[in-house]
GUBA-236258 format. One record per atom (N, C-alpha, C): residue in one letter; x, y, z. Coordinates in steps of 0.001 Angstrom, whole numbers, plus 500000, padded with zeros to 6 digits. Layout:
<rs>
aXYZ;...
</rs>
This chain:
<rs>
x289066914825797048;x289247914246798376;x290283915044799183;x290348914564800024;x291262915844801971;x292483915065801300;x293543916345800946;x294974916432801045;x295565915741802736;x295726915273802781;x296515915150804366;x297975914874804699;x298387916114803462;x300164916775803821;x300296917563804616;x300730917882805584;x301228918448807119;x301236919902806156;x300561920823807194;x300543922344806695;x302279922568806884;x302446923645806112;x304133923999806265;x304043924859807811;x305302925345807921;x305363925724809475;x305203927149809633;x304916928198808079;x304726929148808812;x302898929214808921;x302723928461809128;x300944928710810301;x301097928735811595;x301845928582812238;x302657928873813336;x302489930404813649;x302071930638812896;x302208932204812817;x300912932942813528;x300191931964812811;x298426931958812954;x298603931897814762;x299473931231815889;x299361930723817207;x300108931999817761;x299620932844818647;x300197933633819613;x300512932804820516;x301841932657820710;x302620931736821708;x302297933043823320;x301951934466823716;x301382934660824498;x300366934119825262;x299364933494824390;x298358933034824805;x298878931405825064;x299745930713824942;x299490929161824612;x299827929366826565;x298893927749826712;x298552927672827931;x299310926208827865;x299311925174828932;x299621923602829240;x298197923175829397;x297954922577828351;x296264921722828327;x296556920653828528;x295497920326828169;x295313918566828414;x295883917744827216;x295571918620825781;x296377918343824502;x297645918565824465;x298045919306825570;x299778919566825376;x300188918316826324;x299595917656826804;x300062916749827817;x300349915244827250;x299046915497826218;x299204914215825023;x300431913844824019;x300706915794823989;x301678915939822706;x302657916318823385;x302769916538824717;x303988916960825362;x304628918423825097;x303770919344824726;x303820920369824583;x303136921646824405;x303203922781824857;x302035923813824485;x301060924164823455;x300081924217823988;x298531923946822944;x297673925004823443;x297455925823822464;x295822926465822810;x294771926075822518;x294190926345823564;x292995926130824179;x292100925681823175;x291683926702822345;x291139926885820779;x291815925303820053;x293228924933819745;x293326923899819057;x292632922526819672;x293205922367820984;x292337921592821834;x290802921271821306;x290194922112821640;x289034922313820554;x288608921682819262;x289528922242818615;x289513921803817205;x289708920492817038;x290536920239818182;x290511918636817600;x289534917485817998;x289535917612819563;x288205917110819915;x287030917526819386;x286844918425818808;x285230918557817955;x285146917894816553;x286400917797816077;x286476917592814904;x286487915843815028;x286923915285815734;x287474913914815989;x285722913210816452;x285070913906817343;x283757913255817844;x282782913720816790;x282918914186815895;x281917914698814748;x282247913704814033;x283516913441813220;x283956912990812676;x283490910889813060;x283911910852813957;x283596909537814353;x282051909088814188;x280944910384814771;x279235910196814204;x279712910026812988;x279785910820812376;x279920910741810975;x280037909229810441;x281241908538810869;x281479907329810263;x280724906107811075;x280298906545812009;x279163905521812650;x278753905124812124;x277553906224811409;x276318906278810638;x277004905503809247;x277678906354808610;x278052905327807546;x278466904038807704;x279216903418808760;x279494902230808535;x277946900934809107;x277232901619810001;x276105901159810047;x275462901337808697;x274935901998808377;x274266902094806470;x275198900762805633;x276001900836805970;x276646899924805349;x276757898304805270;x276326898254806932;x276142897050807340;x274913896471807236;x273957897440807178;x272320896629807265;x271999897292805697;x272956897440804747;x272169897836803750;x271420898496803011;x271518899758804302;x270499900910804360;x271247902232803348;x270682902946803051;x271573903944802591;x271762904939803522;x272796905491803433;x273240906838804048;x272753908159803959;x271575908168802900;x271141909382802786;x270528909957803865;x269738909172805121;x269581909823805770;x270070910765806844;x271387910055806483;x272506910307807590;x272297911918807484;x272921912505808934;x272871914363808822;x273881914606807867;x275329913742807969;x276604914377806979;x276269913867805354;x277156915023804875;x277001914626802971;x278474914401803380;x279305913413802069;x280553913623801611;x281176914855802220;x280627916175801233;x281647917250801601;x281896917594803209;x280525916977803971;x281067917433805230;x281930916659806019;x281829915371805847;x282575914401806391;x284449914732806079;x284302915377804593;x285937915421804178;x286061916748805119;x285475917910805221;x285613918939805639;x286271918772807279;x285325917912807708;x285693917273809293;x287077916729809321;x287590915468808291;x288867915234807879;x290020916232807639;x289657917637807632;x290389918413807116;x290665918988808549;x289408919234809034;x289640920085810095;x290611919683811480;x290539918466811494;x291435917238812445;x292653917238812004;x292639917607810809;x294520916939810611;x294778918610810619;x294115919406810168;x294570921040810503;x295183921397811884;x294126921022812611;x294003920972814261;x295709920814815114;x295784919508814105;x297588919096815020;x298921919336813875;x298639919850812225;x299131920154811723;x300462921286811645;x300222921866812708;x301520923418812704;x302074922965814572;x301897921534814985;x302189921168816326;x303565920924815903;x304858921118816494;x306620920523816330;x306116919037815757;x307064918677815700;x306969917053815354;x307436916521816268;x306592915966817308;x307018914642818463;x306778913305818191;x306837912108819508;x306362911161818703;x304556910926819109;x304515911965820181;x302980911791819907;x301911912398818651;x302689912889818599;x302168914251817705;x301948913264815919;x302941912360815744;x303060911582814306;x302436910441815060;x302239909927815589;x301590908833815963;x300001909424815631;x299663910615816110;x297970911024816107;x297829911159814201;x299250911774814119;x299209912439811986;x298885911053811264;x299617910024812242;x299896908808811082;x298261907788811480;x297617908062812605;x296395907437813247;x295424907857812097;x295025908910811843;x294494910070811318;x294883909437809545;x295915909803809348;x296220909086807907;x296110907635807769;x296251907088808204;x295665905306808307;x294219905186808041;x293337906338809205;x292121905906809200;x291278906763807862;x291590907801807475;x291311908237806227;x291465907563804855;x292873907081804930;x293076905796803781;x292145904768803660;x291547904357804990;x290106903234804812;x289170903902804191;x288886904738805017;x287633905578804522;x287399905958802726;x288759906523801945;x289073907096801256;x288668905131800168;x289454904829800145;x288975903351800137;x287781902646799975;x287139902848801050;x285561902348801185;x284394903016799720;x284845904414799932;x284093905099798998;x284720905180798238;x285690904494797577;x286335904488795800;x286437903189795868;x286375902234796161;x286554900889795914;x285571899882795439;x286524898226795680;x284980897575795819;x283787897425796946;x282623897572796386;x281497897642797160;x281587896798798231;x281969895519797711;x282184894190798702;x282781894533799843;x283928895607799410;x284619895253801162;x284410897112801480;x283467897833801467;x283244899153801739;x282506898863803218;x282029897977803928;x281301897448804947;x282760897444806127;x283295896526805423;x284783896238806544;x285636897339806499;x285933898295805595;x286669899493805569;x286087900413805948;x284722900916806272;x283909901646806887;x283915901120808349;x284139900244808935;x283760900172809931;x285757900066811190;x286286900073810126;x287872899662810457;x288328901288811092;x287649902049809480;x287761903485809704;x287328904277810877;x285833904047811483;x285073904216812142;x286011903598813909;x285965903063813775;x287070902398815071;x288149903071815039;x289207903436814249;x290132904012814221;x290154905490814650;x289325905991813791;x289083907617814640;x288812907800815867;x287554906477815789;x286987906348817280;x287909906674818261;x289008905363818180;x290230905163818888;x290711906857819393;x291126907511818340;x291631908743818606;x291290909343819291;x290023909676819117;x288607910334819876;x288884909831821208;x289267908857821616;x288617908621822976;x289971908582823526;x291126908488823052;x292065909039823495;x292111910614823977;x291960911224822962;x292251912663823392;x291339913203824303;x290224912493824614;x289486912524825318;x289601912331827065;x290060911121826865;x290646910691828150;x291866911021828691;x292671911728827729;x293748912483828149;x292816913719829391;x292109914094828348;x291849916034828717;x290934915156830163;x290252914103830427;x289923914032831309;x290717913793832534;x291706912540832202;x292598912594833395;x293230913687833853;x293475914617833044;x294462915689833378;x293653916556834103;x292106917005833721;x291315918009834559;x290926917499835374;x291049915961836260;x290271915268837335;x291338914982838679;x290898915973839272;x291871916061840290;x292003914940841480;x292883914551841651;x293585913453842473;x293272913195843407;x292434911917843577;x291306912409844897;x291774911101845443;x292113910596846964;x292366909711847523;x291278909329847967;x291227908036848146;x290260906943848217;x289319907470849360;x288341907345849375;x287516907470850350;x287400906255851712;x287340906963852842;x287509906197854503;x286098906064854780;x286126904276854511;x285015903479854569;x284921902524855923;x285507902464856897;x286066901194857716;x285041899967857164;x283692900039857431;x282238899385856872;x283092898429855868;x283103899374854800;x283612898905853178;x284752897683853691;x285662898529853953;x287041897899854135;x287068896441854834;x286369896323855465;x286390895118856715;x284966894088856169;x284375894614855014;x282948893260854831;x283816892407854035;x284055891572854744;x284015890656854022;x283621889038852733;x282445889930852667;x281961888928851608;x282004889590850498;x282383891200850245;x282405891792848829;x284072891125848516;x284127890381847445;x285130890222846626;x286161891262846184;x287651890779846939;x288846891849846327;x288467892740845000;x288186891964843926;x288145892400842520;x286884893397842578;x285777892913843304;x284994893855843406;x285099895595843978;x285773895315845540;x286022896392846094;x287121897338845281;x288363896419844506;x288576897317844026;x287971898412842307;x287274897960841944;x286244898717841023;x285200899706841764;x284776899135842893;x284047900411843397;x284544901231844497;x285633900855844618;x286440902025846034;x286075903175845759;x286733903908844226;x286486905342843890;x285225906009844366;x284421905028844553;x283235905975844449;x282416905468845836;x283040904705846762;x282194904241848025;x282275906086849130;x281255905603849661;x280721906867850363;x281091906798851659;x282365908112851801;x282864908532853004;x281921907949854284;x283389907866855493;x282118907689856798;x281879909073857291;x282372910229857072;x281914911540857661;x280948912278856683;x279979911626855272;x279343911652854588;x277553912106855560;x277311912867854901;x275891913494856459;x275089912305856119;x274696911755855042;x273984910678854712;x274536909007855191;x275695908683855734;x276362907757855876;x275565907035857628;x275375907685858464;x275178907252859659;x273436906814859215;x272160907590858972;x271756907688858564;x271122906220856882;x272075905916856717;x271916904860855834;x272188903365856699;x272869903980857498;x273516902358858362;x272278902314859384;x271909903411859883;x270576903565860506;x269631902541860340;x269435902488858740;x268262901758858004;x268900900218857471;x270024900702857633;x270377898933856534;x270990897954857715;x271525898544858807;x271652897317859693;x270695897162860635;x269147897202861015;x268478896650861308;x268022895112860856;x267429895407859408;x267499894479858607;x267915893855857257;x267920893039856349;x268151893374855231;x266871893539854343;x267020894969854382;x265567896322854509;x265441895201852240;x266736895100851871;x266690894640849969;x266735893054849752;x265936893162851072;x265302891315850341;x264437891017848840;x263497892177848948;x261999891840848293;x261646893341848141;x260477893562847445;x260043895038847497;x258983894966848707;x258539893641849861;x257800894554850510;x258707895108851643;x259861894500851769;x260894894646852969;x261372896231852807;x261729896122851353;x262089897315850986;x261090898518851510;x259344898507851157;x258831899268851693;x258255899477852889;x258723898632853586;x258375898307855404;x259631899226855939;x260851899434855466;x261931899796855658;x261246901421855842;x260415902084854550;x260516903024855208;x260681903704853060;x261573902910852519;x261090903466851139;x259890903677850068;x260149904573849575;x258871905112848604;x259717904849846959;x259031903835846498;x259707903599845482;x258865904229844151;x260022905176843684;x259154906538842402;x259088905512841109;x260291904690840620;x259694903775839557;x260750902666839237;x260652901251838694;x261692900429838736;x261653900515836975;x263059900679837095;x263689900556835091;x263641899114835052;x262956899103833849;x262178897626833019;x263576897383832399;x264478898062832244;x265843897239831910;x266718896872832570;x266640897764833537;x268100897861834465;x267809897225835485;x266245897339836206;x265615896301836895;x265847897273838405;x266287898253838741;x266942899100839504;x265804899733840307;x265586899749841476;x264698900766841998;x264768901799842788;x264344902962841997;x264494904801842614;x263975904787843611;x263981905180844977;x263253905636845559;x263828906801846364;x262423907174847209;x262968908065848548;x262742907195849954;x263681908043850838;x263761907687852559;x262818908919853082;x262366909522854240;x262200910344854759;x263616910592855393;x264606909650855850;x266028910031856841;x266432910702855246;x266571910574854045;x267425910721853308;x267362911931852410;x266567912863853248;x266211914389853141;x267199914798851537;x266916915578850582;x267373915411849271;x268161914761848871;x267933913583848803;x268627912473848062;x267845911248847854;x268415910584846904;x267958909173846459;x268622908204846001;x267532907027846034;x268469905594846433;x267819905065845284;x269008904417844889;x268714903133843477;x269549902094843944;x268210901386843955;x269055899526844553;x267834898549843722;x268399897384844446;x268394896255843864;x267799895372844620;x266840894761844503;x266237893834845248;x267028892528845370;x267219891539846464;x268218890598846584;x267168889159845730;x265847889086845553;x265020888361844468;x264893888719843330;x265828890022842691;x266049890114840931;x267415889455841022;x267022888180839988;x268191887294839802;x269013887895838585;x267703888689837666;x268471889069836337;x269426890221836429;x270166889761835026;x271547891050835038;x271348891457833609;x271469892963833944;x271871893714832779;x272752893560831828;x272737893148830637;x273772893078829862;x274416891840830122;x274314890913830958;x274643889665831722;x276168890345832852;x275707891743833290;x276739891927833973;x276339892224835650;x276704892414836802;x276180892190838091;x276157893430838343;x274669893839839322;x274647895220839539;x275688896279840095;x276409895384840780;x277723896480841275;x278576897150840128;x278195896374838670;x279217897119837490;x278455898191837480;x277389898280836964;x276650899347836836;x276255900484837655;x276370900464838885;x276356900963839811;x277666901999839560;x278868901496839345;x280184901984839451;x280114902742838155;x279596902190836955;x279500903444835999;x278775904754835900;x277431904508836554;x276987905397836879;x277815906759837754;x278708906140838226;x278951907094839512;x280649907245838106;x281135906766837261;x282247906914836547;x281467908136835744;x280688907820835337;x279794908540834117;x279883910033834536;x279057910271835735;x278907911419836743;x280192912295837082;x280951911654837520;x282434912366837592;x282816912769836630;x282778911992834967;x283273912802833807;x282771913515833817;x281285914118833707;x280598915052833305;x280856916306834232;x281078915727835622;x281022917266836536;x282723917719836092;x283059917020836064;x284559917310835823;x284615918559834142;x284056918178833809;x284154918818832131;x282696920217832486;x281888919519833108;x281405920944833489;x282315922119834568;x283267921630835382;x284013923101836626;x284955923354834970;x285598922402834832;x286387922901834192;x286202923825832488;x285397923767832276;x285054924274830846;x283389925314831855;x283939925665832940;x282784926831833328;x280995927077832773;x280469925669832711;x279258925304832030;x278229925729832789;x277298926581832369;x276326927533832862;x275006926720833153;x274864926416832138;x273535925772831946;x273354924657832205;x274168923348832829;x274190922434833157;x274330921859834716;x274301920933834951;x275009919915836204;x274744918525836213;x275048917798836554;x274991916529837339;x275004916198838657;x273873915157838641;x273554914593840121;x274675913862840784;x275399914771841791;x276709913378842741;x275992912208843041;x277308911169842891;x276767909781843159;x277792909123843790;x277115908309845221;x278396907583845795;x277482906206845728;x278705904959846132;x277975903940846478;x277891903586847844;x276970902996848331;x277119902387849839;x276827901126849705;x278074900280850060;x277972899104850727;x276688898594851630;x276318897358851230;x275421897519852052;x276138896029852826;x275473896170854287;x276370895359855413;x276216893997855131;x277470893584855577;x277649892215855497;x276324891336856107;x276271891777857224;x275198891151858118;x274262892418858374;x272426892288858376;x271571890587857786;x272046890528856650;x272030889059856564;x272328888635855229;x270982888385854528;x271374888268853138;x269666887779852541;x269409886410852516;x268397886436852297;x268032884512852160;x268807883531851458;x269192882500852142;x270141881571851284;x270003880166850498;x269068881053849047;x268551879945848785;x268467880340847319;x268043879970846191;x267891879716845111;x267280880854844537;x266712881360845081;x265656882307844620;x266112884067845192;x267603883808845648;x267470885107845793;x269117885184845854;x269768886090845605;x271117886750845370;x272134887520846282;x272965887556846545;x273573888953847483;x274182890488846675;x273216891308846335;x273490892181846061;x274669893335846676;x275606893703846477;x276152893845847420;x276420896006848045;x275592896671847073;x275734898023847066;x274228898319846255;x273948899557847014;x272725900431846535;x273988902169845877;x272847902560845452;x273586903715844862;x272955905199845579;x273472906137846079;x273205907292846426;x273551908677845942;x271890909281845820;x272529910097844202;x271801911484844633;x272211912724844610;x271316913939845461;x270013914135844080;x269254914288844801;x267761914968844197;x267932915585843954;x267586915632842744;x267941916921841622;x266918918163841278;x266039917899842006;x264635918225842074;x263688918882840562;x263538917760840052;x263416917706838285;x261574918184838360;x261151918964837362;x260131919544836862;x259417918563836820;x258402918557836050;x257526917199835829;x257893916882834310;x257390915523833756;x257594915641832054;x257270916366831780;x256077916758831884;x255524917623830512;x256127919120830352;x256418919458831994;x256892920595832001;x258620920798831205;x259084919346830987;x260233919440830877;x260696919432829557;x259627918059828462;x259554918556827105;x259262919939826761;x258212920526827554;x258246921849826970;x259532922868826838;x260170922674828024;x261135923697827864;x262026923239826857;x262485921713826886;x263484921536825466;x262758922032824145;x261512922268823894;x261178922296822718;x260785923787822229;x260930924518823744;x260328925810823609;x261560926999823627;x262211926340824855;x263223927879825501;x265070926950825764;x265016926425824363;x266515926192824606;x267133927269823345;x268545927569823998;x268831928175823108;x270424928039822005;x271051928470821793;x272302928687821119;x273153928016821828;x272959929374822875;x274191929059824293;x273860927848825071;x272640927174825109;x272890926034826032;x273040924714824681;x272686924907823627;x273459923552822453;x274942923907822352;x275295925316822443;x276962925293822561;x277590924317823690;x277147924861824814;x277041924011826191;x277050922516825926;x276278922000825648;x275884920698825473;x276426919811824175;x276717920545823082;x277738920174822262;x279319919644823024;x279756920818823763;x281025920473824278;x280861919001825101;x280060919479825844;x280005918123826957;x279543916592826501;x279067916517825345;x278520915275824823;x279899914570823805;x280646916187823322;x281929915834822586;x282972915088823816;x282676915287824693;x283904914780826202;x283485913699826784;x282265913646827107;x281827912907828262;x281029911263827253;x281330911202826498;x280836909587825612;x279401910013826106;x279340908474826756;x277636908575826763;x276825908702825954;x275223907820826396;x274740907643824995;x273193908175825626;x272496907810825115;x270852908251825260;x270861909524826220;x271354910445825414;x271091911880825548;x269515912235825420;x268891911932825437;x267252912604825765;x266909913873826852;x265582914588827041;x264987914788827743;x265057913887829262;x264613913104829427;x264592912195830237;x265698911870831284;x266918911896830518;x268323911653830886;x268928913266830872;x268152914056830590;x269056915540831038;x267781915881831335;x267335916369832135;x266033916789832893;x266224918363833356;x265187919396833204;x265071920480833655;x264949920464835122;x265311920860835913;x265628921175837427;x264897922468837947;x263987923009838916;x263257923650839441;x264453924909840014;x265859924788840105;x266836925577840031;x267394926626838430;x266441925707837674;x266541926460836702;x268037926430835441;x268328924847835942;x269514924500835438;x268999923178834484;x269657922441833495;x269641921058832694;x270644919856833938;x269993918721834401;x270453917631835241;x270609916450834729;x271864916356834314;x272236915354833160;x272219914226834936;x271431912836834932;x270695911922835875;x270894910488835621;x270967910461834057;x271576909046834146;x272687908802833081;x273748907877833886;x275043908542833536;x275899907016833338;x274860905957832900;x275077904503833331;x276083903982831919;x276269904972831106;x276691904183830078;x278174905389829506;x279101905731830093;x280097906206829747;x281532906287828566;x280982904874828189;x281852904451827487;x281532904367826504;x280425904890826126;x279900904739824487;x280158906687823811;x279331906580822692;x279148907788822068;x280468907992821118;x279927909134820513;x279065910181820913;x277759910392820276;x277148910805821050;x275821910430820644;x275135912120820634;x274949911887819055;x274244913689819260;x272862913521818590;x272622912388818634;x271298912006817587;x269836912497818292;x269831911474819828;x268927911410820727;x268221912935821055;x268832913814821247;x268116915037821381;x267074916108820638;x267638915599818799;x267058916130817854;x265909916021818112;x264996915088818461;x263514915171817705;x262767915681818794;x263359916992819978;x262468917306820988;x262709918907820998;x264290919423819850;x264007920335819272;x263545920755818639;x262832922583818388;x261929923559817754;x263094923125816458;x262376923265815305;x263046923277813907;x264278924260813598;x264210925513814647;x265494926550814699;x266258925927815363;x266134925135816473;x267109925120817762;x267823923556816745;x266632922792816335;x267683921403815772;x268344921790814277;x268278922775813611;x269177923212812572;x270369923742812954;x270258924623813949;x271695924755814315;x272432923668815054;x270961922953815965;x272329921688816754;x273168921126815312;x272210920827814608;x272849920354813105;x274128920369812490;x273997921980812548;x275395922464812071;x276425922282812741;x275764922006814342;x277019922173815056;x278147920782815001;x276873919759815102;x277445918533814683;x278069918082813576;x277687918976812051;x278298918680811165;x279676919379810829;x279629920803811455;x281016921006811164;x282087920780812649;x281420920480813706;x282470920045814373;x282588921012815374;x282333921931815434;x282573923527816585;x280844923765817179;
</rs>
């Protein structure tokens, strides 16, 4: 089993202090980090956490783990590589807080698989949370630190409706859509005539072309002709149901949370092969109001998201299965290690007629990491190496 005694200090040696830069990991640890360790730890920490997913699920329904991608040796190997990662860092108190996080959650683990069977379910899954924990710390460090400081966007609209709820406005401020926005005059164009999101025929009298409504989310895509590359996902004010039992404005706001991590981790980590669709929300006006009656709701925001101008399916499985390569699973490794998120598919990263991958739906940020979903649309070369990449962590 993984030794996890602090390397001695001359590996220090191994770090050209020329090169050490102020990362996002030195900000955690309060001190200079290269780039490369950074790395190491976030790869090792979101590998590491699949890793114990899978096992503590196997564990819970009874299933075995064999199918899982990791064996033992790789899972300890991952353990090794994480506590290596912050091992030759000074000793701060962030720095023993991550050593002693790290040693806590290995002791479960270490535990689970030498112990009794009975409680390998609750120590697998204690473990699994605990790394997690880490993971999404160091995570959200490197994000706050690369997401530059953006003051609220000038809504007057927003600011002055008064029927969106304090608690509400403030969850979706970040992301409400400027009034000097080219799409902003243009949307008020269409939404204060009437309330165009009564019903779907209002909706299509308005002037929308609706491409397809999600059987979960209940959400409907469409196009405007005013809304020249871009598109609208709203909500009819007669879908009473909620996602998850939560109200469309949450979801709305993750989507557009989701989106910002990802573009953010794409400028900053210089990602070739990728992008994401911008997303703002627009308020939609206080007045018309919708019907006030039993059968129908006040929705209070549609979502506005640029056209990404995506291939067709078939054209799009093909290319994942045909012409992906090294460099774009390197690519996409990093960004799935940063950005959480879950149902990584085809579908949800779409080939683009620009000749780029359009990561499109971005509704679930807070989960992952999820490196599972993509496998079964790779060529047998391209998903052996995603493989590796996931199992050792780089």
């Amino acid at each position: 089993m993984t030794n996890f005694k602090r390397l001695p200090s001359y590996f220090l040696s191994g770090v050209s202090y020329f090169f050490l830069l102020t990362t996002p990991l030195a900000n955690l640890f309060a001190i200079p980090i290269d780039q490369s360790v950074q790395d190491e730890y976030i790869h090792a920490l979101a590998s590491l956490t699949s890793s114990l997913q899978d096992q503590s699920t196997a564990a819970k329904t009874f299933l075995s783990a064999d199918d899982s991608l990791f064996t033992d040796q790789d899972i300890d190997n991952l353990w090794v590589r994480a506590s290596q990662a912050i091992a030759p860092l000074p000793s701060t108190p962030a720095v023993e807080e991550a050593t002693d996080g790290l040693q806590k959650a290995y002791t479960l683990y270490s535990q689970a698989k030498n112990g009794n069977s009975a409680q390998t379910s609750a120590l697998l899954d204690k473990a699994y949370h605990s790394v997690a924990a880490l993971w999404e710390k160091a995570v959200d460090q490197e994000c706050s630190s690369l997401c530059k400081k953006q003051t609220a966007a000038i809504n007057q609209d927003f600011e002055n409706n008064t029927v969106i709820p304090k608690n509400v406005k403030a969850k979706i401020r970040p992301y409400i859509i400027e009034d000097h926005h080219p799409m902003k005059a243009k949307l008020d164009e269409i939404f204060y005539k009437q309330r165009v999101t009564t019903n779907k025929k209002t909706f299509k009298k308005a002037g929308f072309k609706t491409l397809r409504q999600g059987p979960r989310s209940y959400v409907h895509v469409a196009r405007h002709p005013l809304l020249s590359g871009y598109l609208v996902k709203a909500y009819m004010d007669d879908e009473l149901r909620e996602k998850r039992k939560r109200p469309s404005w949450h979801w709305l706001a993750k989507r557009c949370e989701g989106a910002k991590k990802i573009d953010e981790i794409i400028k900053s980590r210089k990602i070739r092969f990728f992008t994401v669709a911008s997303k703002w929300i627009y308020p939609l006006p206080e007045h018309p109001s919708p019907p006030l009656d039993s059968s129908h709701t006040r929705h209070y925001a549609l979502l506005l998201a640029k056209d990404m101008n995506l291939v067709s399916k078939d054209a799009n499985l093909h290319v994942w299965s045909h012409d992906i390569t090294e460099a774009h699973l390197d690519e996409l490794y990093a960004i799935i290690s940063r950005a959480k998120g879950s149902s990584y598919r085809p579908d949800n990263i779409s080939f683009t007629k620009q000749g780029v991958f359009a990561f499109i739906d971005t509704e679930y940020p807070s989960q992952g990491p999820d490196y599972k979903s993509i496998r079964p649309f790779l060529n047998s070369n391209m998903r052996d190496y995603w493989d590796q990449l996931v199992k050792h962590g780089n």
